[in-house]
C-alpha positions as CSV (number, residue, x, y, z in Angstrom):
1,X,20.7,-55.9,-0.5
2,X,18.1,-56.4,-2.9
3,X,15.1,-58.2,-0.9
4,X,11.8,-56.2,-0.5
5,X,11.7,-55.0,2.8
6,X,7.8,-56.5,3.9
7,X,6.1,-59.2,6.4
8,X,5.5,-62.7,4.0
9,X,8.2,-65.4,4.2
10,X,11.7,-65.1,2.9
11,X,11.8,-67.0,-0.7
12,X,14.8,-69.4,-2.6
13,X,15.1,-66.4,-4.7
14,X,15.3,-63.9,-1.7
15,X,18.9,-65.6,-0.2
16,X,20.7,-65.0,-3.7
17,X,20.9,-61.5,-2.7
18,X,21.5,-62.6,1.1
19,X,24.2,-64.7,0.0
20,X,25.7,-62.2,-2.0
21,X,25.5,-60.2,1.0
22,X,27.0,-62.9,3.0
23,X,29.9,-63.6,0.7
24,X,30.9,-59.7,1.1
25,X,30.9,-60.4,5.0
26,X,33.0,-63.6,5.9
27,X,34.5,-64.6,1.9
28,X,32.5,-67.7,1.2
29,X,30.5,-68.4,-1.3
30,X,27.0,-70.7,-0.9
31,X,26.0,-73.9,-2.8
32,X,22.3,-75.0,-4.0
33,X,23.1,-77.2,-0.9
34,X,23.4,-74.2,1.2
35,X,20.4,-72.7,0.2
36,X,18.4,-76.2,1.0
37,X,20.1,-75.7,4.4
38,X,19.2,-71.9,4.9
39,X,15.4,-72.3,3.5
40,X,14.9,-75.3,5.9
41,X,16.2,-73.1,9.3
42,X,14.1,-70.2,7.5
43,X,10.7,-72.5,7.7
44,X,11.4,-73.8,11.1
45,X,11.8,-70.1,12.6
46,X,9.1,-68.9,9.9
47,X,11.2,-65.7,9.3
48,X,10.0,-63.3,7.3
49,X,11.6,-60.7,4.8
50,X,12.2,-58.0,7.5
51,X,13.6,-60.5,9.8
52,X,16.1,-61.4,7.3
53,X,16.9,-58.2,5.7
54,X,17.6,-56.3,9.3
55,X,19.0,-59.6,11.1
56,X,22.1,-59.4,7.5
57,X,22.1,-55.9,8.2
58,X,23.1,-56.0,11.7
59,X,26.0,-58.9,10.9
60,X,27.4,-57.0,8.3
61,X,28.3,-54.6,10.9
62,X,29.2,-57.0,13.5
63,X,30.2,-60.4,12.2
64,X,33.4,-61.3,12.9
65,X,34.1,-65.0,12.7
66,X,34.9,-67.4,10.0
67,X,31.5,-68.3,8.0
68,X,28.4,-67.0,8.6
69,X,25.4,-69.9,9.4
70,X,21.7,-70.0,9.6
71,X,22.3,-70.1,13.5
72,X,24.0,-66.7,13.6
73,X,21.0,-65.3,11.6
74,X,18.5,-66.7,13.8
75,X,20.4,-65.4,17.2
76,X,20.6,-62.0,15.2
77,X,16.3,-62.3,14.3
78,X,16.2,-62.8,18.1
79,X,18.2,-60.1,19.2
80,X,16.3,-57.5,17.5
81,X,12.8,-59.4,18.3
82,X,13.8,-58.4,22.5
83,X,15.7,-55.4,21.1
84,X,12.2,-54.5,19.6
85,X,10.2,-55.6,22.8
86,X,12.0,-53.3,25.3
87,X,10.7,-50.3,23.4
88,X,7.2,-51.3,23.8
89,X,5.3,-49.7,26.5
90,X,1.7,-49.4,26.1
91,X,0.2,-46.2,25.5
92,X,-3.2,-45.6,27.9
93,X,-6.2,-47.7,25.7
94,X,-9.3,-45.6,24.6
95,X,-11.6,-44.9,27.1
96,X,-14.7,-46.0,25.7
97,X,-12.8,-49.6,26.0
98,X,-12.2,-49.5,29.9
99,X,-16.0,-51.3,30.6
100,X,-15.0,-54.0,27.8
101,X,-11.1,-55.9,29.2
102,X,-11.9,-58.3,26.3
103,X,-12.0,-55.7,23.5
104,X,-9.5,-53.6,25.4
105,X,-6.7,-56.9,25.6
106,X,-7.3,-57.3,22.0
107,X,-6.6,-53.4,21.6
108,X,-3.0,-53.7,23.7
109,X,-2.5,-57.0,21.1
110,X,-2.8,-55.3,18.5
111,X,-1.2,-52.1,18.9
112,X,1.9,-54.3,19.7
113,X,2.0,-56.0,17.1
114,X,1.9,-52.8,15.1
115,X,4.7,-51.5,16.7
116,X,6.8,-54.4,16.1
117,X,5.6,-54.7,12.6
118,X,6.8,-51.0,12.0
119,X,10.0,-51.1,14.4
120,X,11.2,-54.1,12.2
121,X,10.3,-52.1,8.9
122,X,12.5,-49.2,10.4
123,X,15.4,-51.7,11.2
124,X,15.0,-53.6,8.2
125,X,15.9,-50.6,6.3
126,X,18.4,-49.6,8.3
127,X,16.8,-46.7,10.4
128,X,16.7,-46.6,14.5
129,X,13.5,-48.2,15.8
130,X,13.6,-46.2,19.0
131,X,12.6,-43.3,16.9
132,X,9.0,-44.9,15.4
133,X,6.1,-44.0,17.7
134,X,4.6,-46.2,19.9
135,X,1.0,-45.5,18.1
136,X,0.6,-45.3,13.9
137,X,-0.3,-41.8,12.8
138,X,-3.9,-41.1,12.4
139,X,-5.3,-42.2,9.2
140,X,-6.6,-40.1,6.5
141,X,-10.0,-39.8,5.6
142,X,-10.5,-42.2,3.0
143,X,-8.0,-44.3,5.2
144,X,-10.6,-44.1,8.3
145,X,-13.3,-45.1,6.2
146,X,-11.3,-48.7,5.1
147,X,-10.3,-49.2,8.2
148,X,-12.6,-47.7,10.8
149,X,-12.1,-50.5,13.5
150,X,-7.7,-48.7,13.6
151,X,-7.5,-48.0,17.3
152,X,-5.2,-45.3,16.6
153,X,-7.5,-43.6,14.0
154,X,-10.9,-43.9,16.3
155,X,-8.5,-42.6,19.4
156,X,-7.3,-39.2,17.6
157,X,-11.1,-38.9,15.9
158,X,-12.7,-39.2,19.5
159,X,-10.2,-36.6,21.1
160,X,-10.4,-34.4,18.2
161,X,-14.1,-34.2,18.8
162,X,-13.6,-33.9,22.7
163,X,-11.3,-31.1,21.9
164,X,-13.5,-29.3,19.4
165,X,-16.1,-29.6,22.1
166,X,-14.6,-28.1,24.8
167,X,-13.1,-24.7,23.0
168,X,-16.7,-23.9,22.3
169,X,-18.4,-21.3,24.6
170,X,-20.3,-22.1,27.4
171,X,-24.1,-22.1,26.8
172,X,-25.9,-19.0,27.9
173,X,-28.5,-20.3,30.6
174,X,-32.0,-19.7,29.0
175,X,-34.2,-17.3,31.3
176,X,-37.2,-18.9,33.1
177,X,-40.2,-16.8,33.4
178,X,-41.3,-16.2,36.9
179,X,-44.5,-18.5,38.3
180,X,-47.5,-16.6,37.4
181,X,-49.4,-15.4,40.5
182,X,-52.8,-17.4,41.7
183,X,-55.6,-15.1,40.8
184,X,-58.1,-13.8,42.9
185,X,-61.6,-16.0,42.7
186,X,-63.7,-12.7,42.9
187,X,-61.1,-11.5,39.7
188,X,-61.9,-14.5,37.9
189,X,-65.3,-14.4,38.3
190,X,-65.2,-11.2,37.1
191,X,-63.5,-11.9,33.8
192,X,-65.0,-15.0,33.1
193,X,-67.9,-12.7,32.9
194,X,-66.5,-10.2,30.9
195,X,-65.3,-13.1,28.6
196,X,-68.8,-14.6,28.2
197,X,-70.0,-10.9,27.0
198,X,-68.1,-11.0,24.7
199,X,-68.7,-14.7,23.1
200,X,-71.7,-15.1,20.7
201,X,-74.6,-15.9,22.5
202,X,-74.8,-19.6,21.2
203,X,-71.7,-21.0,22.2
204,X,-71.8,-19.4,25.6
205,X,-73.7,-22.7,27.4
206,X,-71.4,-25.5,25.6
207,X,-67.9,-23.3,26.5
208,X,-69.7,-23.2,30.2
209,X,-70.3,-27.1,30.1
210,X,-67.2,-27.9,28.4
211,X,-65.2,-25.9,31.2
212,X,-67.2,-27.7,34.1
213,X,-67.1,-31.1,32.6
């Protein structure tokens, strides 16, 4: 069926190929009347091209009555909208969002919609979407830099950095010197004497006055 496989509304021009589709299923052929009819039940359920594309899929293998109508398509978009909603299960949110339950609710938001988004892809174009992960993959680097705020991309960079942290070795404890001892008041005496000897003769009184001050 040729109809690009994506999220914005189904077109006029996008049910010529579903009604060729159609025609191959049940025999009939549509009208410009039919198509009125179809594009008004497709702006009342806003479906989108995904919706369409996997909901003609799924009644080409399964139709059997007389003549297929917009109200078979919208039970099939329905059927794979729950079909879609038992796979979710929500992974565990980062944990720098567990102090914030209004940043993590709009995390569990939109990782569900992402999920749905890609499951319907995956049906859309005939795959199984039991098999697409709960979470996207982790974005590559120029992708992490558009789109820093992906919960799936900060996720995988934070545990990749935990991760790298924790297979380095443990830090070697540095060694502390041990207290130096109290010296003896005669000892000190003694070299503060020795010290002055040694000190021009002209800055002995102002070190002596600057050490008592």
């Amino acid at each position: 069926m040729d109809i690009p496989i994506e999220h914005n509304p189904v077109t006029a021009a996008d049910f010529r190929a579903v009604f060729r589709m159609l025609a191959a299923i049940d025999g009939h052929d549509r009208s410009p009347v039919d198509a009125e009819t179809w594009m008004a039940a497709a702006a009342t359920g806003r479906w989108s091209r995904a919706q369409v594309a996997a909901a003609t899929l799924a009644l080409a293998a399964s139709f059997t009555g007389f003549r297929v109508q917009p109200g078979h398509l919208a039970e099939q978009i329905t059927a794979n909208r729950m079909r879609i909603r038992a796979l979710w299960e929500c992974p565990p949110p980062p944990r720098e969002l567990r102090d914030d339950p209004a940043a993590e609710l709009r995390w569990r938001r939109r990782a569900a919609r992402d999920f749905t988004d890609r499951a319907l892809l995956a049906l859309a174009g005939g795959g199984d979407p039991a098999e697409v992960p709960l979470l996207a993959a982790p974005a590559t680097e120029p992708e992490r830099l558009l789109l820093a705020d992906a919960p799936a991309a900060v996720r995988a960079q934070i545990e990749s950095g935990m991760a790298a942290v924790g297979s380095l070795p443990e830090p070697r404890p540095t060694p502390r010197r041990a207290p130096r001892a109290a010296m003896d008041p005669a000892r000190r005496a003694e070299a503060r004497a020795e010290l002055d000897a040694r000190r021009p003769a002209d800055t002995t009184t102002d070190l002596r006055e600057d050490a008592t001050a």
